[in-house]
C-alpha positions as CSV (number, residue, x, y, z in Angstrom):
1,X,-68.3,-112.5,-27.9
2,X,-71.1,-111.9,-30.4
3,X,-74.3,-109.9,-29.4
4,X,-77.4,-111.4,-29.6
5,X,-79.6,-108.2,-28.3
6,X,-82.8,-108.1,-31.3
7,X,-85.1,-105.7,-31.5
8,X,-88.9,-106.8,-31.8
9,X,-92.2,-104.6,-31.9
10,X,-89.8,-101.5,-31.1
11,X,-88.7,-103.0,-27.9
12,X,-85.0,-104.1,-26.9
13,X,-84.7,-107.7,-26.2
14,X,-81.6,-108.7,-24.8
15,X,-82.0,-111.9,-27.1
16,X,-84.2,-113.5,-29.6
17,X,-86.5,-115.7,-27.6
18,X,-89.7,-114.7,-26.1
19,X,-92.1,-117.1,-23.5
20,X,-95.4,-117.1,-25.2
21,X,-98.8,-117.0,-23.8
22,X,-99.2,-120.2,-21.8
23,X,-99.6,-121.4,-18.6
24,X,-96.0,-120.9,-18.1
25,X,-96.4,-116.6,-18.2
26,X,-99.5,-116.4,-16.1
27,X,-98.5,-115.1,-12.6
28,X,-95.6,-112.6,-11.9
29,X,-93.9,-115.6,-10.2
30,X,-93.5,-117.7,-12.9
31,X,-92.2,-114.2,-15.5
32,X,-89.6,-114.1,-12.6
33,X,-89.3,-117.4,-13.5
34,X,-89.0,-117.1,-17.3
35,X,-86.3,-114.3,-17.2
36,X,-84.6,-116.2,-14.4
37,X,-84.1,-118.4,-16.9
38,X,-82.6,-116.2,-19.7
39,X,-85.5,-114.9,-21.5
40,X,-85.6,-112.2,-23.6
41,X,-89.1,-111.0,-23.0
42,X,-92.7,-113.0,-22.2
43,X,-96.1,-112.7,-23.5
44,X,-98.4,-113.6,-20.7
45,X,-101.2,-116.2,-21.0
46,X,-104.3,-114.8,-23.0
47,X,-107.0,-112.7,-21.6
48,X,-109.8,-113.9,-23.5
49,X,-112.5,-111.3,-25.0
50,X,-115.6,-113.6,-23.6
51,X,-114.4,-112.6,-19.9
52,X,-114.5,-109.3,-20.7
53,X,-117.7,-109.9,-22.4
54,X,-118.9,-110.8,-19.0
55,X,-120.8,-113.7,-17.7
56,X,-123.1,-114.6,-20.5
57,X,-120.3,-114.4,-23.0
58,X,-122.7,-114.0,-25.8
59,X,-121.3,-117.5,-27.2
60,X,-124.3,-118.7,-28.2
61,X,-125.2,-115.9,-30.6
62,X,-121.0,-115.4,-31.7
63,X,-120.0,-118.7,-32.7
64,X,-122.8,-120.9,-33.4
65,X,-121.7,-123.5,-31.4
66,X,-123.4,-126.7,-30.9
67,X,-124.8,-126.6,-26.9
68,X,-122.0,-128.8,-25.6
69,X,-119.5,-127.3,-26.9
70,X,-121.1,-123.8,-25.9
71,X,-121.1,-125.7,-22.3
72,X,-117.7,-126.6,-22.4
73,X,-116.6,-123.2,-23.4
74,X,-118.1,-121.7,-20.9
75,X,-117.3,-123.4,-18.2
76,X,-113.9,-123.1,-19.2
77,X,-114.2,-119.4,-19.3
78,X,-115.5,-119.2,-15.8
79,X,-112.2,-120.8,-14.6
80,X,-110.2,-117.5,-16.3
81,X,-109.0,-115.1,-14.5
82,X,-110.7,-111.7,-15.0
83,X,-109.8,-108.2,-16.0
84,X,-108.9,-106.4,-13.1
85,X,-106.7,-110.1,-12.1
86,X,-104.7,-109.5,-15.0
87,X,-103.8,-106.1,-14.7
88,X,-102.6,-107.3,-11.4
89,X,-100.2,-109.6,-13.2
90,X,-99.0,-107.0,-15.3
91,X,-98.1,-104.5,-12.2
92,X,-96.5,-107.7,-9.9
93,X,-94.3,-108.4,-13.2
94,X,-93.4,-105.0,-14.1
95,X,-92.0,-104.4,-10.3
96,X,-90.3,-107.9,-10.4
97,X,-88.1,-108.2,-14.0
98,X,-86.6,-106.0,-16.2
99,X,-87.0,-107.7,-19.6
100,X,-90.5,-106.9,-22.0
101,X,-93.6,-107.7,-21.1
102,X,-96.3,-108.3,-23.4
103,X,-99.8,-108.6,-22.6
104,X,-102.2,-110.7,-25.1
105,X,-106.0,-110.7,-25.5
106,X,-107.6,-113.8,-27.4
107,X,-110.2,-112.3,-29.2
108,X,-112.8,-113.0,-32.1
109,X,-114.5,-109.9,-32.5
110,X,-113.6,-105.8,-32.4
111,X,-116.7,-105.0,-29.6
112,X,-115.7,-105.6,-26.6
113,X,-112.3,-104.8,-25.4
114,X,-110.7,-101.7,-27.2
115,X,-111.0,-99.7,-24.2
116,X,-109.3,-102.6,-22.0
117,X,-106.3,-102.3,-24.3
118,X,-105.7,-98.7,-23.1
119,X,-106.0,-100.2,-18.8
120,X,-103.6,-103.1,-20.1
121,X,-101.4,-99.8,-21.2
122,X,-101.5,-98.2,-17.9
123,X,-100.9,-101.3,-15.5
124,X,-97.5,-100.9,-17.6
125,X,-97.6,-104.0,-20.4
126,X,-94.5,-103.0,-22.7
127,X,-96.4,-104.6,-25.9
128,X,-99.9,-106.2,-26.8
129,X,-100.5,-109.4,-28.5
130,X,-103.8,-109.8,-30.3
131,X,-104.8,-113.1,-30.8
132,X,-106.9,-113.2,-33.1
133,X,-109.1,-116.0,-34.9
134,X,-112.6,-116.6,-36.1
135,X,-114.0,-119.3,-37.8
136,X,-116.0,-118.8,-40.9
137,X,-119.0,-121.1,-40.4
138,X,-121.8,-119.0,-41.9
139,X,-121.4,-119.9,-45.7
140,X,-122.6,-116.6,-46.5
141,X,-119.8,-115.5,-45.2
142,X,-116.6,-113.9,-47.3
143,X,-113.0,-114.0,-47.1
144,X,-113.3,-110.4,-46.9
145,X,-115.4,-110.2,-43.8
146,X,-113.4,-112.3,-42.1
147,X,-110.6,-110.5,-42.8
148,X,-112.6,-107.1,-42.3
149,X,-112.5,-108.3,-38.3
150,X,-108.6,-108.6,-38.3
151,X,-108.6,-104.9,-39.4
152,X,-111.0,-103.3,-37.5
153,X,-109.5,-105.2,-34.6
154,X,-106.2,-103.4,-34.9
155,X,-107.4,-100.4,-36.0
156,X,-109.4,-99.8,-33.0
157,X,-106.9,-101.0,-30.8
158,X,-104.5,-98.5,-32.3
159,X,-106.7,-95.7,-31.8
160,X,-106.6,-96.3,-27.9
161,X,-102.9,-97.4,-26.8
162,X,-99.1,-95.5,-27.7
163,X,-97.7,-99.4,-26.8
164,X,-96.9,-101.1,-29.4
165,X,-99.0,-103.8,-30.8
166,X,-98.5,-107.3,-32.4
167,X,-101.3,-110.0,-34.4
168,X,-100.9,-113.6,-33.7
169,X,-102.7,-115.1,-36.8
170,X,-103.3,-118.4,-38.4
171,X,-102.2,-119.1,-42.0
172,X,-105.3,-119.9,-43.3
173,X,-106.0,-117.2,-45.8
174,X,-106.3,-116.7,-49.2
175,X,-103.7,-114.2,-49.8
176,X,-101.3,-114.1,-46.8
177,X,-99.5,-111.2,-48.0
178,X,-102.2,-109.1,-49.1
179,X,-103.1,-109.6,-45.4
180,X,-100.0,-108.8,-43.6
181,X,-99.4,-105.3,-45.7
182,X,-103.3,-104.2,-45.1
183,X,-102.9,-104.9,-41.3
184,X,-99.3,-103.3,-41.7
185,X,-101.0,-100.0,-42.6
186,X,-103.4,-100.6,-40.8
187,X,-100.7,-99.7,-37.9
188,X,-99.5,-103.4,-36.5
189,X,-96.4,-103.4,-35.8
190,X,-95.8,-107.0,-35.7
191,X,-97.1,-110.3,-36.8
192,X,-96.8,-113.3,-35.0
193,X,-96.6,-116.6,-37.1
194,X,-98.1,-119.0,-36.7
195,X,-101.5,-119.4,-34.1
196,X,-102.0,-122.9,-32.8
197,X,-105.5,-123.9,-32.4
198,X,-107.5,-126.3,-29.9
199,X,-109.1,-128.6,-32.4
200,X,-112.4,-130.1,-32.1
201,X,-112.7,-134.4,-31.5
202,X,-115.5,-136.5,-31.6
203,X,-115.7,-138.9,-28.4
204,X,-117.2,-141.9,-30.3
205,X,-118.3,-143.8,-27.1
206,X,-120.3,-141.1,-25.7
207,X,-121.3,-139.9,-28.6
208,X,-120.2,-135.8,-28.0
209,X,-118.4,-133.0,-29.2
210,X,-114.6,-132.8,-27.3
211,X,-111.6,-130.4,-27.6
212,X,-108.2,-131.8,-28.5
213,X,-104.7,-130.2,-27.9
214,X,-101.2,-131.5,-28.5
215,X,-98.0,-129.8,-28.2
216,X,-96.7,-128.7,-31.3
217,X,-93.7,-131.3,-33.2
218,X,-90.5,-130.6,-35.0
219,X,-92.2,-131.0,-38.5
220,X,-94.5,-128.1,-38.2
221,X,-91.9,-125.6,-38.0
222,X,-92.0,-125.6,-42.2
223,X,-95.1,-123.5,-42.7
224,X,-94.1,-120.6,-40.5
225,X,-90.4,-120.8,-41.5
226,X,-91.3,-120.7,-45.0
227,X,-94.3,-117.5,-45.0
228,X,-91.4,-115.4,-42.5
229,X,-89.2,-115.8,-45.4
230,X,-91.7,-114.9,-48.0
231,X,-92.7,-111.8,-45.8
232,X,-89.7,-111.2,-44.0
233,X,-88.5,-106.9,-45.4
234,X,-91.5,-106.8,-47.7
235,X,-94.4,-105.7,-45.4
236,X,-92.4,-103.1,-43.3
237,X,-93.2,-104.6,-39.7
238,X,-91.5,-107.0,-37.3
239,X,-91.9,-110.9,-37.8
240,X,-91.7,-113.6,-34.8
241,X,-91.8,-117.5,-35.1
242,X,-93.2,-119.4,-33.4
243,X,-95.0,-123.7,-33.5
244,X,-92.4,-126.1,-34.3
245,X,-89.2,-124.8,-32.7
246,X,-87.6,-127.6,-30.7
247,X,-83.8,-126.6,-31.7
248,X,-81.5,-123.7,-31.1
249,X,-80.9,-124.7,-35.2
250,X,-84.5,-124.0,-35.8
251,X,-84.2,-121.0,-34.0
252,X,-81.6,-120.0,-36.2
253,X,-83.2,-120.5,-39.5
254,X,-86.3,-118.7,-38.4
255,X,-83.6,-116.1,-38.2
256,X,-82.0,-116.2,-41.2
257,X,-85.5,-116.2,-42.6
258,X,-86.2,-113.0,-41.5
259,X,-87.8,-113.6,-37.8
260,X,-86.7,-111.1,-35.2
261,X,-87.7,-113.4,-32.5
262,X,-89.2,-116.8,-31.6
263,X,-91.7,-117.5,-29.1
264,X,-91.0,-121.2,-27.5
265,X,-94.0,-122.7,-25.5
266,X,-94.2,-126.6,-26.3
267,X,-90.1,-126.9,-25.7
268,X,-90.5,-125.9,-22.4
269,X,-93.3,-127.6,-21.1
270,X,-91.7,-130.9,-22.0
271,X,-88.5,-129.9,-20.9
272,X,-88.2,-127.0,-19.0
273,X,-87.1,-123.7,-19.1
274,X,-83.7,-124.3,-18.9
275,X,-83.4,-125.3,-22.5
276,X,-83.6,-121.2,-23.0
277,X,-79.8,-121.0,-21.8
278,X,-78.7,-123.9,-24.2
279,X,-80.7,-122.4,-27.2
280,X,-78.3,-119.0,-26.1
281,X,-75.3,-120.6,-26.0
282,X,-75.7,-122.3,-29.6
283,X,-76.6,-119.2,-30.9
284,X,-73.6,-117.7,-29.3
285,X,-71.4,-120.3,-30.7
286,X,-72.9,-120.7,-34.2
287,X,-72.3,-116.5,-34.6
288,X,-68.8,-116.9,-33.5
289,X,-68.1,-120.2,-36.2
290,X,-69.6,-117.7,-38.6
291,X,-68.3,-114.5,-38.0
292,X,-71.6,-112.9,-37.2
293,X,-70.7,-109.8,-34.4
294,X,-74.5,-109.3,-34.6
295,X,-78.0,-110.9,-34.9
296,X,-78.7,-108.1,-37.7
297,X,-75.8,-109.0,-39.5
298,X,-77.7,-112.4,-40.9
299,X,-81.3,-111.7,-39.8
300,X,-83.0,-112.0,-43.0
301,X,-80.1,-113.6,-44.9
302,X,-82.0,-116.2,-46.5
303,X,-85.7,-114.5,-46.8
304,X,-86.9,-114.2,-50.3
305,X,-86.1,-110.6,-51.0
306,X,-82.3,-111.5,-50.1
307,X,-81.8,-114.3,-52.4
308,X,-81.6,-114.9,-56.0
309,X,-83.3,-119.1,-55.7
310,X,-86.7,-117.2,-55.2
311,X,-88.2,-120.7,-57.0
312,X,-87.4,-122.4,-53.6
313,X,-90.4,-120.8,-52.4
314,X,-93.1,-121.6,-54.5
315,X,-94.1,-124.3,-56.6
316,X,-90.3,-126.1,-57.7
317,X,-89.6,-127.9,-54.6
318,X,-93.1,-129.7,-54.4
319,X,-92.5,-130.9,-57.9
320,X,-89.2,-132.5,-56.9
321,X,-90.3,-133.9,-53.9
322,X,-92.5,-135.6,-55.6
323,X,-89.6,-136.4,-58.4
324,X,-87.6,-138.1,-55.7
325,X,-90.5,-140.8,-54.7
326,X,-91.5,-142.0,-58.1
């Protein structure tokens, strides 16, 4: 039988796929759940910075949000649990399963919670997530000091915790490579591909700002499967996939694209978390068909640096695409 044990941020998984944050890693009950269930490892659900920012949140002066959207923020924020709650998930799961567990903090900003990285550390989280995003919506603003807050971010989480550390980022950058290799030395020892973001809506009959969310769809699975391959053995730090894996075959090609693990949320919402042991016995049987004794043995297969049809990646394909329609 082939052995499907990855490694990912320097910890042991006992396979490839990891629970992200969600409502379906928020209590120790529902980890239990999670490994029950054949999980590798979970991240659980975000701690977000304006909690630990405390009750003003500071959202009206961070964001520049129009005031019902500040209002609807906030009042979502109230609903979160706090700090000291979350270390108290961390503790319950750490006595209850056996496999990683990964704290996350959503965050937009280096002020507030470098310090709570180091208590996340000692209620015993195995790994940290950042979750990072901020929206550029200052016109004066740059590139650069947007990205500026992704590094000083990790770098002063670094300087406080000995766990190791993961970004979750979007793709919306000018220069994604350039971006993974500064936060690379910059000490992050993985990246997280891609962020999903609540979008904003118009309601049209009440005339007011709304928040939208879907699950994520098969078809957005291309833009994270092609950047792991572009990145995948050329920044020197871990890679994990996750939007638009619905398929123990899409979990295989994030694989052979260089992913060390993918993080399924959407799937298992819609149907349930016993499509984890499926994905594993695939994986199992797809190995065996293919002589693979280990996930190492084609992790990475198909990334850039590995094969010689680099033109598959860039610009040739779009062209015919486009070809094929005319």
């Amino acid at each position: 039988m082939p052995q499907i044990d990855s490694t990912y941020m320097n910890l042991k998984l006992s396979n490839p796929i990891i629970v992200a944050s969600s409502g379906l890693t928020k209590s120790a009950r529902q980890i239990k759940s999670c490994e029950d269930a054949g999980a590798g490892a979970v991240v659980i659900k975000s701690l977000f910075e304006e909690v630990l920012a405390g009750k003003d949140f500071g959202l009206d002066v961070s964001t520049g949000m129009h005031a019902e959207a500040y209002d609807y923020l906030r009042s979502e924020l109230e609903m979160q649990y706090g700090p000291r709650d979350y270390c108290r998930v961390i503790e319950d799961a750490k006595k209850s399963v056996d496999i990683p567990v990964i704290a996350s903090i959503n965050c937009v900003s280096a002020k507030w919670w470098p310090s709570y990285a180091k208590q996340i550390e000692s209620a015993g989280a195995d790994g940290l997530e950042l979750n990072v995003f901020k929206t550029a919506f200052d016109p004066t603003t740059s590139g650069e000091d947007i990205e500026k807050i992704y590094f000083d971010v990790i770098q002063a989480v670094k300087e406080k915790v000995n766990i190791p550390v993961a970004m979750k980022i979007g793709s919306y950058f000018s220069s994604l490579p350039n971006l993974a290799r500064e936060l690379r030395q910059r000490g992050v020892d993985a990246l997280v591909l891609f962020n999903r973001f609540t979008e904003l809506d118009i309601d049209i009959e009440k005339i007011s700002l709304q928040n939208t969310f879907q699950f994520s769809s098969k078809y957005e699975i291309y833009r994270p499967l092609r950047w792991i391959a572009i990145l995948s053995g050329r920044i020197g730090c871990d890679l994990a996939a996750t939007t638009g894996i619905h398929s123990a075959q899409d979990m295989i090609k994030m694989i052979l694209a260089g992913a060390s693990a993918v993080q399924l949320a959407s799937l298992l919402y819609t149907d349930g978390l016993e499509k984890i042991r499926s994905f594993l016995t695939f994986l199992e049987s797809w190995m065996t068909q293919n002589n693979f004794k280990t996930i190492e043995e084609f992790k990475g297969k198909l990334s850039l640096k590995n094969t010689q049809t680099n033109e598959i990646y860039l610009r040739s394909q779009f062209m015919e695409k486009i070809r094929g329609y005319e």
